[in-house]
C-alpha positions as CSV (number, residue, x, y, z in Angstrom):
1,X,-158.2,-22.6,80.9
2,X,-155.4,-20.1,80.1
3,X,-154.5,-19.9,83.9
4,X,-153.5,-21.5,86.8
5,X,-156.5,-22.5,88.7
6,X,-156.3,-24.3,92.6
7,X,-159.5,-25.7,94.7
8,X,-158.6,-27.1,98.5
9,X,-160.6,-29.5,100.1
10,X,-160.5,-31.6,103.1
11,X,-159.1,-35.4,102.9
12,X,-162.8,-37.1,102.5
13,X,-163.7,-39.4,99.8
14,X,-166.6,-37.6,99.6
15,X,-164.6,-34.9,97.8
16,X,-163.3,-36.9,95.2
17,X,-166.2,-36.2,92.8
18,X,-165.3,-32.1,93.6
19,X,-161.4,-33.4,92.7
20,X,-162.4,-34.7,89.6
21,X,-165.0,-32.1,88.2
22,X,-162.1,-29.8,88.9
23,X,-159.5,-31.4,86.9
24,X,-162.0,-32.5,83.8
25,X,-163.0,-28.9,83.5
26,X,-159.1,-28.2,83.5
27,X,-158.2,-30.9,81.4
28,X,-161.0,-30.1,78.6
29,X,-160.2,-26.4,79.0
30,X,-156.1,-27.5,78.0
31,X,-157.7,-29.4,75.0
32,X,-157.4,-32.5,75.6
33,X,-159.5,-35.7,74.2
34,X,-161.7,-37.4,76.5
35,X,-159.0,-40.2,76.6
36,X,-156.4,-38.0,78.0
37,X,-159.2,-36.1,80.0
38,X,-159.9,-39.9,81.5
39,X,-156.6,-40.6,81.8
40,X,-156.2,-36.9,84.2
41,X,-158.9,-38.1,86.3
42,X,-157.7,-41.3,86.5
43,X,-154.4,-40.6,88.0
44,X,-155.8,-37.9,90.4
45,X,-158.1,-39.6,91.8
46,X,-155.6,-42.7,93.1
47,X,-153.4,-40.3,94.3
48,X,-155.8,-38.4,96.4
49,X,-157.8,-41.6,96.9
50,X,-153.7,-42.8,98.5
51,X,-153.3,-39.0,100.3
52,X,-156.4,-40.1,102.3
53,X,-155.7,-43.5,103.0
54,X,-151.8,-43.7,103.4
55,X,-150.5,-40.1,104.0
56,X,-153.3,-39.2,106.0
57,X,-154.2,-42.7,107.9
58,X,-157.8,-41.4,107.2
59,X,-160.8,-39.2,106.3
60,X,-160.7,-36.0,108.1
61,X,-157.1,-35.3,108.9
62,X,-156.0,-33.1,107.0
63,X,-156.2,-31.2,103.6
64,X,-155.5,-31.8,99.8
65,X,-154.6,-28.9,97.7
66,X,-154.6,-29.4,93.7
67,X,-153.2,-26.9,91.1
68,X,-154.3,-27.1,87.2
69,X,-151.5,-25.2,85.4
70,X,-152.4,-25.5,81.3
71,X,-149.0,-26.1,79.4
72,X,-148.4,-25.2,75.7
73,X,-149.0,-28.8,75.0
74,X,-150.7,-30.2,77.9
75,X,-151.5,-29.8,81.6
76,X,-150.2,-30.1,84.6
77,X,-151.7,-30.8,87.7
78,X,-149.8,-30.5,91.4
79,X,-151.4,-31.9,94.6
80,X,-150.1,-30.9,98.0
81,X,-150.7,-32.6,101.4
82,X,-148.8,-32.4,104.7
83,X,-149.5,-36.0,105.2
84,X,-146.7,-38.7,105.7
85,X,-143.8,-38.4,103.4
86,X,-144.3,-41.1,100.6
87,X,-141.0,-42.8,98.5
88,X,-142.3,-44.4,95.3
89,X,-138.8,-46.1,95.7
90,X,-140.5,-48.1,98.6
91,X,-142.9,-49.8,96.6
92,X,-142.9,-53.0,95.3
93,X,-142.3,-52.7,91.6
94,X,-145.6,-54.0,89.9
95,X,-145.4,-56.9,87.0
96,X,-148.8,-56.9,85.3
97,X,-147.8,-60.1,84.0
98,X,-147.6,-61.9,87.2
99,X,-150.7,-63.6,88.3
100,X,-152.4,-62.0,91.4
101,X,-152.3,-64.2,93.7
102,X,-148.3,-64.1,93.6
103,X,-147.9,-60.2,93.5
104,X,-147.1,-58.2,96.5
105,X,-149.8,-56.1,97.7
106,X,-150.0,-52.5,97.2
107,X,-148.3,-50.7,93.9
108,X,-151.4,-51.5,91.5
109,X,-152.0,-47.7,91.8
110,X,-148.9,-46.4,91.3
111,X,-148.3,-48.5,88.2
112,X,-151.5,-47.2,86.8
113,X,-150.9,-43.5,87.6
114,X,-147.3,-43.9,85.9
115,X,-149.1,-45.7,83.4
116,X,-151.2,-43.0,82.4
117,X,-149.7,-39.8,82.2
118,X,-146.6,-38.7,80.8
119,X,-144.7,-37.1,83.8
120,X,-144.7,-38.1,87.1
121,X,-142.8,-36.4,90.3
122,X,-143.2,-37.2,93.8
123,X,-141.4,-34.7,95.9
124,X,-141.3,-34.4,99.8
125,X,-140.7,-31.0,101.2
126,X,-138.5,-30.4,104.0
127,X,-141.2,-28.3,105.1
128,X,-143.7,-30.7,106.0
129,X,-145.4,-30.9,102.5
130,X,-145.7,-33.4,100.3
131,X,-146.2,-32.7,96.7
132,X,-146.6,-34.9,93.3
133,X,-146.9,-33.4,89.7
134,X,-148.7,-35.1,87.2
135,X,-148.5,-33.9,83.5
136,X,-150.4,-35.1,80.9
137,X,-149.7,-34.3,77.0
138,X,-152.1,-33.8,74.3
139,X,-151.8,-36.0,71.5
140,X,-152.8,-33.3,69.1
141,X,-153.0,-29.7,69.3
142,X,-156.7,-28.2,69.9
């Protein structure tokens, strides 16, 4: 992929499997390893799996809107909703150390999608529109 590329759907799990062929095709088009290219879909699919459940309040409600820009050494990819605004700063700090059973709940996915890519921004528009950038890096060059 030598371009920016953008698919919209509407909030339904349903279109999770279109979110992630989208972003696989982007991510192998960037070069990436199927690691990294796991890692991509990984990441996207919690958030938008969390734009459904938490921004939205539910299937149906509203829209997700995903941009795959390929980077000189990498990819990123930018979803949009105009769901509630989110503030990572809100969430309980996870400690993968902790046993379950003593952890607060929520902040699993957020640990995991910090955990696997290299760049993440969360960042709430005054306009209504909520928008998080993800970037990934190649280990090697293609």
């Amino acid at each position: 992929m030598s371009r920016r590329q953008t698919l919209t759907v509407d909030g339904y799990y349903k279109n999770l499997k279109k979110i992630a062929d989208f972003v696989t095709a982007a991510a192998r088009q960037a070069g990436m390893d199927e690691d990294e290219v796991y890692a991509v879909q990984m990441a996207v699919d919690e958030a938008c799996t969390n734009i459904i459940e938490h921004a939205y309040g539910g299937e149906g409600r509203g829209k997700i809107r995903l941009t795959c820009q390929p980077l000189p050494n990498g990819l990123q990819v930018t979803i949009h909703d105009q769901g509630r605004p989110f503030d990572p700063a809100k969430v309980p700090v996870l400690n993968p150390n902790s046993p379950a059973e003593t952890r607060s709940p929520g902040g699993m996915g957020l640990f995991f999608i910090y955990r696997l890519m290299d760049r993440v921004e969360f960042q709430p528009s005054s306009a209504g529109e909520n928008r998080l950038v993800l970037v990934k890096q190649r280990k090697t060059q293609p």
